[in-house]
N, C-alpha and C positions, 0 to 999 in steps of 0.2 A: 421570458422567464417568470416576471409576474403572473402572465395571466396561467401557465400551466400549474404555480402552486395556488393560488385562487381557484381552479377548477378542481383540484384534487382537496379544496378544504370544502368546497362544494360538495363535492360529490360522497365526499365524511359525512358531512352533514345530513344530507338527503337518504344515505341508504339508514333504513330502521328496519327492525328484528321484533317479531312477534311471537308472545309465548302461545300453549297449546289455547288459551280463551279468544286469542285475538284482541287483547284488551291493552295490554301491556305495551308500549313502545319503546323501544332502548335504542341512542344513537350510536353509530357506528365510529370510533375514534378515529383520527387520522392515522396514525401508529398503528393502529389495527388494521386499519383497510390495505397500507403497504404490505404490512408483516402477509397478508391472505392474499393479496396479489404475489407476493414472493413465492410465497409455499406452493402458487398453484403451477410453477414454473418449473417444471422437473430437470431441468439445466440446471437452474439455480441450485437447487437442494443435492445434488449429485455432489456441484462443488463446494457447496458446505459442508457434506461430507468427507470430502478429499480432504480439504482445507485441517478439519478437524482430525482426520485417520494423521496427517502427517506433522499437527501439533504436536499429538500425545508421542508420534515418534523421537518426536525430536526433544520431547522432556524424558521420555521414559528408555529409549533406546541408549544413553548410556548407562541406566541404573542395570540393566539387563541382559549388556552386553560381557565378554566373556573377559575381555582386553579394553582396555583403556586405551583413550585415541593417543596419549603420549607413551603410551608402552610397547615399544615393538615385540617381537617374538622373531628370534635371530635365526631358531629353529625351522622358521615357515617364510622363507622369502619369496614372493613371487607366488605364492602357493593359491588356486583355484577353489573358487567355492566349498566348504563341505563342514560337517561336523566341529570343530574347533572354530575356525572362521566362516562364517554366516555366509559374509560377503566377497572372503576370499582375502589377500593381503598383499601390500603393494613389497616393489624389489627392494625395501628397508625391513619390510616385516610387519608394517604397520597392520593392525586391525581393520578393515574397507567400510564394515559395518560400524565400527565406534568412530571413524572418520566422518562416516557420513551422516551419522547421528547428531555428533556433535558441529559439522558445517551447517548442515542446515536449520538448526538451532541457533547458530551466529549470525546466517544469512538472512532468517525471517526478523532478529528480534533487531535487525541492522537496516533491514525493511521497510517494519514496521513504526521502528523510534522518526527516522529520515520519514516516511511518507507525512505523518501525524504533526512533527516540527513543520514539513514545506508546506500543508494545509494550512495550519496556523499563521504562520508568517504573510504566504501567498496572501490569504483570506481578510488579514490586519491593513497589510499596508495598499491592497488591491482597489479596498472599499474608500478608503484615506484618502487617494489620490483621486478618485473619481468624485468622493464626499464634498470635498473642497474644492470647490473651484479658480479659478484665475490662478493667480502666482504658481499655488501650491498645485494643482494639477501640471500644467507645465512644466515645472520643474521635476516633478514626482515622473511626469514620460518621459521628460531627457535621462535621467536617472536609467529607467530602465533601457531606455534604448540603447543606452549607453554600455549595459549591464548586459544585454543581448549578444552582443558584436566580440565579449568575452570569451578564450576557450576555456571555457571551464573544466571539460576530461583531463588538457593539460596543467590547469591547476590543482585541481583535485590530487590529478598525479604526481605534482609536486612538493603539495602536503603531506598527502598519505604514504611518500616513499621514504620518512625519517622515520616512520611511525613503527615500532617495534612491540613484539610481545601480548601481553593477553589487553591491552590497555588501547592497542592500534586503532578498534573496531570501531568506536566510539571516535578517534580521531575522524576516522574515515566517513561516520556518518554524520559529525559537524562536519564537512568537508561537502559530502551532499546536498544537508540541507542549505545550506549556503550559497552554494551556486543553482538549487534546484529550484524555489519558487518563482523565479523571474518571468520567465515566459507563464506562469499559471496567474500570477497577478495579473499580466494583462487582460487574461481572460476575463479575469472576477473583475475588473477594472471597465470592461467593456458591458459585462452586466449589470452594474452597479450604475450605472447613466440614467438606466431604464425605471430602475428604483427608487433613487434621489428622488423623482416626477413625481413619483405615487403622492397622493394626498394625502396619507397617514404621516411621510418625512415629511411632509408642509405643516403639518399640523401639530409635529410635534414641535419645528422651530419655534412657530409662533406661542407655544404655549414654554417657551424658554427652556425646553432639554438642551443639555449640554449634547453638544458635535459627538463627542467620543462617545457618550451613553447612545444616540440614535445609533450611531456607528455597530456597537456590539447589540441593542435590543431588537433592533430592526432590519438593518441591511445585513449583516451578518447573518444570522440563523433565517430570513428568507433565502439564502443562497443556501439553504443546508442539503438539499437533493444533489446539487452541484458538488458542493465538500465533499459529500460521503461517496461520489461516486469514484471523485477524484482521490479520496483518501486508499480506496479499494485500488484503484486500479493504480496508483503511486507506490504501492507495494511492488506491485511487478516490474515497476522499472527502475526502483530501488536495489530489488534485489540482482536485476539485471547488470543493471551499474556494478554493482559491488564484485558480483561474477565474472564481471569483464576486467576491473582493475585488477582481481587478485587473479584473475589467469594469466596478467603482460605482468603480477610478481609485483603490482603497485597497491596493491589492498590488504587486504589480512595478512597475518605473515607468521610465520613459526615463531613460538610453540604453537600459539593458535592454529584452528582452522578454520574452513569455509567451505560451502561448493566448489568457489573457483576455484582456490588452491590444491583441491582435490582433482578436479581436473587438468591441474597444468601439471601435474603429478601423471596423469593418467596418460596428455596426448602424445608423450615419449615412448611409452612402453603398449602404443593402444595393440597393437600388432602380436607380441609376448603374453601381456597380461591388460586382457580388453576390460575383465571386468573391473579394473580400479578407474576407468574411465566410463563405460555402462552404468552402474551404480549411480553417482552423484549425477550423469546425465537424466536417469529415469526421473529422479527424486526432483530435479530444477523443472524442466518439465512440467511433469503432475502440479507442482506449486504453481508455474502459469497457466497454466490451462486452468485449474483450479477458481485464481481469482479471476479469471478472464471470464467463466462462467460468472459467480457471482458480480460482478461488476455490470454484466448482461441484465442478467435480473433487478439488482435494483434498478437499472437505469429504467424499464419495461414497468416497476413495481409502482414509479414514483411518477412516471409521464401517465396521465389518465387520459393520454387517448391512442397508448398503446393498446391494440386486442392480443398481443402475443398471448399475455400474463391470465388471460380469459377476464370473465364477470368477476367481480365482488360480490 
């Protein structure tokens, strides 16, 4: 792990840019060299654009929709794509399009909040264990081994099945991160042995930095290629989680919605009325494949001895 961010702050380093005299040299930033491996990635930028076409859906698809996702239309139950309903309307009369507007608006920012907490956590206590040695490592893997052997779907499940109303979501996504960083610590835990070594953690013991300051200036943000890829692709299995509880009726729950809940809505009537189950299917979807691309790309952007990504 060290040596692949030492070769990419090398290879910052070394490429320079020349103006039309040939006189001029200007270095290439590290920030910069990824962001132009990224770009040159046309996987990646497809699903930065997905990513982005289905943000603004999901902020701007209920300002623009006709029916409100709690307002039924008792007139149109059951009733197939057209003219009034976008998306068509499930056998309550629900709107399909402000359903799924507003699910996957609950699903990403439910995502997003749980990926960002289980980075953080993961990342704090990963380096901690590994940082300290004797006692505190020891203890710190009994801990998680301990913490491994845990079912946490069925806790999760058992939290998030009191949880009622617009307020659930958030229960659901403490519920996530809580059980989700375990096995990602050990990861960061397994690459953090490697980093302790380095000279520069010697050097700062010796010059008396506090534990915790090396902890966050040093072992931390050298893992950040790691973090970001894992923050990316923590998304999809966030929202995958969340999908899966509130379709077994243990995640979001009315008034709210979700994808899941849209779909557990939909696989009773897929037969009758497919498109209230098509719909939130497309949309979940496109979301993973989405990050699954970009997750691709950074990881190609930030290893510098991928060729996918081409020259810098």
């Amino acid at each position: 792990m060290a040596d692949i961010e030492l070769a990419v702050t090398a290879a910052a380093a070394a490429e320079v840019v020349a103006d039309e005299q040939g006189t001029t040299l200007r270095r290439t930033g590290r920030l910069a060299l990824i962001a132009r491996r990224f770009v040159r990635r046309r996987s990646a930028v497809v699903g930065v654009v997905m990513l982005l076409l289905l943000v603004v859906f999901a902020f701007v698809g209920p300002m623009i929709a006709r029916w409100g996702y709690d307002e039924p239309d008792f007139l149109a139950l059951a009733q197939p794509p057209g003219a009034e309903h976008w998306f068509g309307t499930t056998t309550g009369g629900s709107d399909v399009f402000a359903l799924v507007a507003r699910g996957l608006g609950r699903s990403l920012l439910i995502g997003i909040l749980s990926s960002l907490a289980t980075t953080v956590v993961a990342a704090l206590i990963g380096t901690t264990i590994a940082f300290f040695e004797g006692w505190v490592e020891r203890v710190g893997m009994w801990i998680l081994d301990m913490l491994l052997v845990v079912p946490s779907f069925l806790l999760i499940a058992m939290i998030t099945r009191s949880a009622s109303g617009t307020g659930g979501w958030l229960i659901l996504t403490l519920a996530l991160t809580a059980f989700g960083w375990i096995g990602y610590a050990r990861v960061l835990r397994t690459l953090t042995l490697q980093l302790r070594e380095l000279d520069y953690v010697h050097a700062a013991r010796y010059m008396g930095v506090g534990s915790f300051t090396i902890i966050r200036r040093h072992l931390v943000p050298n893992l950040g290629s790691v973090l970001i890829i894992q923050t990316v692709l923590g998304v999809v299995g966030a929202v995958n989680s969340e999908t899966a509880l509130s379709f077994l009726g243990l995640g979001v729950k009315a008034p709210d919605t979700s994808l899941g809940t849209i779909l557990q809505a939909g696989q009773s009537v897929v037969l009758t009325s497919p498109w209230v189950l098509l719909a939130p299917s497309l949309f979940l979807v496109a979301l993973t494949f989405s990050m699954q691309l970009i997750g691709d790309g950074l990881r190609d952007a930030i290893d510098p001895y991928s060729r996918s990504g081409g020259k810098a």
